[in-house]
C-alpha positions as CSV (number, residue, x, y, z in Angstrom):
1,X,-3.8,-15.5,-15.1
2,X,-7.2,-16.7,-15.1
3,X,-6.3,-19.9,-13.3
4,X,-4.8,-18.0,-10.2
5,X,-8.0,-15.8,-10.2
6,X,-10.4,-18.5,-10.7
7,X,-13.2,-18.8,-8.0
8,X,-13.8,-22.7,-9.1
9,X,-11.8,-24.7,-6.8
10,X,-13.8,-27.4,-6.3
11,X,-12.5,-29.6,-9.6
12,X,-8.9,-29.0,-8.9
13,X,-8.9,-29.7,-5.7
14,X,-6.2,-29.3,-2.7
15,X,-3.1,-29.2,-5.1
16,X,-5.2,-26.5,-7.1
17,X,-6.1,-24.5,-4.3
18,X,-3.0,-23.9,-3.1
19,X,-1.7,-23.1,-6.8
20,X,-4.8,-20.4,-6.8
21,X,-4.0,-19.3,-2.4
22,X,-3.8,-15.2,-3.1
23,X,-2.0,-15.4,0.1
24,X,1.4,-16.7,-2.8
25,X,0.6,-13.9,-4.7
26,X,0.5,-11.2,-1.5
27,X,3.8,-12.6,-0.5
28,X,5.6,-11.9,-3.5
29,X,4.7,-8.7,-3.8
30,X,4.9,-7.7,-0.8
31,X,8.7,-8.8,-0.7
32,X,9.4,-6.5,-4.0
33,X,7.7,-3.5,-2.5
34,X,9.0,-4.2,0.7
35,X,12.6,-4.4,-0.6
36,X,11.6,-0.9,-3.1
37,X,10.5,1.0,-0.7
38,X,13.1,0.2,2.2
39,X,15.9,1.4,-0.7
40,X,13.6,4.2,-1.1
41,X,13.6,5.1,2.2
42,X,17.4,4.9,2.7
43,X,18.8,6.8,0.1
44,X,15.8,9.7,0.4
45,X,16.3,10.0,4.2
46,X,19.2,11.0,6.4
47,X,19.3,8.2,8.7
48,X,22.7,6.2,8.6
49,X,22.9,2.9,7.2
50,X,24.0,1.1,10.3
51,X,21.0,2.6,12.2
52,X,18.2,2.1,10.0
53,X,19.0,-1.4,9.3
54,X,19.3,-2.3,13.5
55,X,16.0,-0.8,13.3
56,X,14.9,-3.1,10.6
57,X,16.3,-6.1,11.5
58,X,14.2,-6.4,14.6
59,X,10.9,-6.2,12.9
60,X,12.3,-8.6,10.0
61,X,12.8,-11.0,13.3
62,X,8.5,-11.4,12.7
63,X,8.7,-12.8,9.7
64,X,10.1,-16.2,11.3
65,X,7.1,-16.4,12.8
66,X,4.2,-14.6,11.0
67,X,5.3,-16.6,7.5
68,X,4.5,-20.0,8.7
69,X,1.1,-19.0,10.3
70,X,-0.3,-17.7,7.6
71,X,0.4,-20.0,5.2
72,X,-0.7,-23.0,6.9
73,X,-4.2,-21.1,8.6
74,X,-5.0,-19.8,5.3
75,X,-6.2,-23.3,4.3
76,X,-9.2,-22.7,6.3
77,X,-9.6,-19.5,4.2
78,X,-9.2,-21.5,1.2
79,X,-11.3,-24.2,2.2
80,X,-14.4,-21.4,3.4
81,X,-13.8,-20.0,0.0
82,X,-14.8,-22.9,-2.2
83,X,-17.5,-24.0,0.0
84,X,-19.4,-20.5,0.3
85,X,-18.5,-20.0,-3.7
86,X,-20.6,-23.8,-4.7
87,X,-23.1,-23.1,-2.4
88,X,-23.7,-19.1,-2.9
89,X,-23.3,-18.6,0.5
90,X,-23.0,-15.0,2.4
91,X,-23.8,-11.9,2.2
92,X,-22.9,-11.1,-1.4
93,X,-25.4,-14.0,-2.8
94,X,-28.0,-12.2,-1.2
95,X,-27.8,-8.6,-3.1
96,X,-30.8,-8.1,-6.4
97,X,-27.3,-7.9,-8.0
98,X,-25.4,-10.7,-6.8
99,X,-25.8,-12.5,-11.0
100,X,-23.0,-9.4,-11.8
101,X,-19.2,-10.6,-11.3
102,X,-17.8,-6.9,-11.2
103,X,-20.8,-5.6,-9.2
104,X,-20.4,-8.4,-6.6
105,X,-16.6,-7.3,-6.6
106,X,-17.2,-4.0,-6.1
107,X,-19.4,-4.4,-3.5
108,X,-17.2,-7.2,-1.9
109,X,-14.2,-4.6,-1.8
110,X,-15.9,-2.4,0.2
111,X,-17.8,-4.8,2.5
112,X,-14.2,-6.5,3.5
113,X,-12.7,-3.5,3.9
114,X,-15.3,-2.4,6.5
115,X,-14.6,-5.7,8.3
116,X,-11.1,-4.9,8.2
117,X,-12.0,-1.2,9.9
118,X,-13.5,-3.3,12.3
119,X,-11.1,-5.9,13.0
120,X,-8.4,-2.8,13.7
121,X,-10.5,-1.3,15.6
122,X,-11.5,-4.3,18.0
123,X,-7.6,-4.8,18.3
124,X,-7.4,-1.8,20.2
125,X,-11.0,-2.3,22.1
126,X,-10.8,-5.4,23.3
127,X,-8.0,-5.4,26.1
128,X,-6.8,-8.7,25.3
129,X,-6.4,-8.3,21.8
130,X,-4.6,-5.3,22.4
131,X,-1.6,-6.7,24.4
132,X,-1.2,-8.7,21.6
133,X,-1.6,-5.4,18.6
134,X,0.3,-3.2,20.8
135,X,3.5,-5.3,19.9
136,X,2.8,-3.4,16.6
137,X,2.5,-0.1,18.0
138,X,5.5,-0.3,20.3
139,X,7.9,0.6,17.1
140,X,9.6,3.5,18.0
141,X,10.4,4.4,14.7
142,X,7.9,3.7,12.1
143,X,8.9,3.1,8.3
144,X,8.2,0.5,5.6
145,X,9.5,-2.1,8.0
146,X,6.7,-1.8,10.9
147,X,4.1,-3.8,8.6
148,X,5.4,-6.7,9.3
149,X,6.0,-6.2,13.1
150,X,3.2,-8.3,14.2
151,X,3.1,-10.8,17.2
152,X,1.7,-14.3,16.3
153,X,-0.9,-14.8,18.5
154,X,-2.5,-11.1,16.0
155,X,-1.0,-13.0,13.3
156,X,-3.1,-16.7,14.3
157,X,-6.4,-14.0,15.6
158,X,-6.2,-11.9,12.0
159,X,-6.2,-15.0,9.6
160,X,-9.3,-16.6,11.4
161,X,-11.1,-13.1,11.9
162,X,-10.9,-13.0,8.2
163,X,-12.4,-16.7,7.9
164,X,-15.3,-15.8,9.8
165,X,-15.5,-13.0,6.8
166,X,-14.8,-15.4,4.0
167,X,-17.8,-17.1,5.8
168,X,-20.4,-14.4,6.3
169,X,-19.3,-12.2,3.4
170,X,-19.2,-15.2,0.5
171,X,-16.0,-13.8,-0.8
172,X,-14.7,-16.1,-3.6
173,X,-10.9,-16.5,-4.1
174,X,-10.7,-14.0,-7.2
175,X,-12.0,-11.1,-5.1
176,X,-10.2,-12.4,-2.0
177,X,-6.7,-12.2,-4.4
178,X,-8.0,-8.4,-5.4
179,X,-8.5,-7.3,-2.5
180,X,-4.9,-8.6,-0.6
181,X,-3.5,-7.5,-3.6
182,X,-4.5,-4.1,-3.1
183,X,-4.5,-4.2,0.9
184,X,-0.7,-5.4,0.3
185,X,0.0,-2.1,-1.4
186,X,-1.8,0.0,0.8
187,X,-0.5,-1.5,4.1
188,X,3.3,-1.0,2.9
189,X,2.8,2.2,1.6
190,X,1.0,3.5,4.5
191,X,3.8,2.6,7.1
192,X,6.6,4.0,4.9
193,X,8.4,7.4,6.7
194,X,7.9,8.7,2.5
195,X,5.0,11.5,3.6
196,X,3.4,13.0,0.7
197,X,2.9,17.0,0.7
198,X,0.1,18.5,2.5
199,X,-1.7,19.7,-1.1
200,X,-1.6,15.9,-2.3
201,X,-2.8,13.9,1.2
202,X,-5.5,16.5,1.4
203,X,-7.0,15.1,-1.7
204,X,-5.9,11.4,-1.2
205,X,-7.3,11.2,2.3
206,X,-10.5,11.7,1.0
207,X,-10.7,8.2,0.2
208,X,-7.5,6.8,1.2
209,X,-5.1,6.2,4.0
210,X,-2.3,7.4,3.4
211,X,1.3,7.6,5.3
212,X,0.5,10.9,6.6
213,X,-3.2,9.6,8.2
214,X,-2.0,6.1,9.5
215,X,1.2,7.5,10.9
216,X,-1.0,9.8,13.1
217,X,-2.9,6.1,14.2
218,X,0.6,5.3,15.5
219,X,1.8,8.5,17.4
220,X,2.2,7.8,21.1
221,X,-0.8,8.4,23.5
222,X,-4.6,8.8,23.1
223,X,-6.5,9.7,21.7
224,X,-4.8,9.2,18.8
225,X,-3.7,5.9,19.0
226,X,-7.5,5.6,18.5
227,X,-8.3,7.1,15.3
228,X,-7.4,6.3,11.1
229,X,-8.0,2.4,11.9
230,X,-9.1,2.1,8.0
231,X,-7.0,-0.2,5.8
232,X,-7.4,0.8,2.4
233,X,-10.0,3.3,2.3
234,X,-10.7,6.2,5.1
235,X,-14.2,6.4,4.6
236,X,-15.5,4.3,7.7
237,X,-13.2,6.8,10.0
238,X,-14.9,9.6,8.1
239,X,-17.9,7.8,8.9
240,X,-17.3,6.6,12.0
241,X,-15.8,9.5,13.7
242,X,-12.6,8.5,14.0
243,X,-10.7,10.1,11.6
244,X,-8.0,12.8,12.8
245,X,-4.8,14.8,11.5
246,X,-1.7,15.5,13.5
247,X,1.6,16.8,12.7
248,X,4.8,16.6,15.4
249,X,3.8,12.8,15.7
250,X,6.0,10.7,18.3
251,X,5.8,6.9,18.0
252,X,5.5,4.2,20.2
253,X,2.6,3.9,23.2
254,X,2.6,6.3,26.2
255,X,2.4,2.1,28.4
256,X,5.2,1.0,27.1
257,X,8.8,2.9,26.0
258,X,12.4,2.0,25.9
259,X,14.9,-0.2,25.2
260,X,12.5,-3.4,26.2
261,X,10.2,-2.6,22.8
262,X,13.8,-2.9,20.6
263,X,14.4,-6.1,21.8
264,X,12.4,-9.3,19.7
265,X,12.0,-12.0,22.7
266,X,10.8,-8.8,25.4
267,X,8.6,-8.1,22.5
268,X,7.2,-11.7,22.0
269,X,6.7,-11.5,26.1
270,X,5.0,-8.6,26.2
271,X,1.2,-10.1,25.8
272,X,1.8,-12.1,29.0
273,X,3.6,-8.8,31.0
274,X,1.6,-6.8,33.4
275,X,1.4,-3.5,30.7
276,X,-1.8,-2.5,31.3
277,X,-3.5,0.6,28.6
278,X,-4.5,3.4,29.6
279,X,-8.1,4.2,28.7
């Protein structure tokens, strides 16, 4: 355990590095809690068999792609890691505090997860980073499965947003492996159609997303395809202003509906189609 959380990379080199890449560790379990809560889902739902997994399949379709990408762009990752960890590089070094491990960690958690806030919330912003995210929004039906709906060009633009990050933040490898670790979780569980009751998100929202916050992120039409862009915590859209609550949510976006956003190559096309966002 300490070897795959250990922030010295430098003596092991490549081979070592890619023993130590959290990205390894994210996709294992993310394929047990994947797999869990899918099951989950099936047996505590109504939906047929037949229907949910035509549903699922599509999205599963992503994984041809998104697999590849980020295992071979998250060398770069790796690479930024050990060279802002020898040096003390970013802004973690910089803190009175930075000679603390678990108050650099701390710290780190919440400063990536703010850059994560931002990164979702330039996906939507920027109009040409949304033709691409909107792929991810176009789900009519979202459940445990949507998480992985993700085109590659977000796929190639998410891995080296989060190098810049590596890069400016000084994250080593041990808190980068912490914090996909727990983003893993948190994206998964936040997609799933499991909604907790009303008394329990009221107190986990206070901090968290939960499935009954982002689902509201991924209800139809504006404005709230513009709010609950946090990751893990919820705190920035508290912040921020742009947290909201909804019940009778419809998925999908109000730009794009139909049988053209169940279909994986229209899907793949769609960053090059005229679909224009309504602002």
């Amino acid at each position: 355990m300490h070897n795959i959380y250990s922030t010295d990379m430098a003596a092991g080199g490549l081979k070592y590095g890619l023993q130590a890449d959290p990205t390894f560790i994210q996709i294992g379990l993310f394929a047990v809690l994947i797999l869990s809560l899918w099951f989950a889902e099936l047996f505590l739902s109504t939906q047929p068999w037949k229907s949910k997994w035509n549903h699922t399949k599509v999205n599963l379709l992503f994984t041809s792609t998104a697999l590849p990408l980020q295992v071979g762009l998250i060398l770069i990752v790796l690479l930024i890691c050990n060279w802002v960890t020898t040096r003390h590089w970013g802004i973690l070094y910089l803190l009175p505090w930075s000679g603390s491990l678990w108050i650099r960690y701390l710290i780190g958690f919440f400063l990536l997860d703010f850059f994560e806030y931002f990164y979702h919330r330039m996906m939507h912003k920027v109009h040409n980073f949304w033709r691409f995210h909107m792929v991810h929004h176009s789900d009519p039906e979202v459940d445990v499965s949507t998480t992985v709906r993700e085109h590659p060009g977000e796929t190639i633009l998410r891995v080296l947003f989060l190098a810049v990050v590596v890069f400016a933040s000084g994250a080593s490898l041990g808190l980068l492996a912490i914090r996909q670790t727990v983003q893993t979780i948190s994206n998964l569980t936040s997609h799933t159609d499991l909604m907790l009751p009303a008394k329990a998100d009221r107190i986990l929202n206070k901090l968290f997303i939960t499935p009954n916050l982002h689902h509201v992120h991924h209800h139809f039409e504006l404005p709230y395809t513009d709010c609950n862009y946090g990751d893990v915590l919820s705190i920035w859209d508290r912040l921020f202003g742009t947290f909201r609550e909804k019940e009778d949510i419809e998925y999908g976006v109000d730009v794009w509906k139909g049988g053209n956003a169940s279909k994986f190559f229209n899907l793949m096309k769609a960053p090059l189609s005229k679909i224009d966002r309504k602002l």
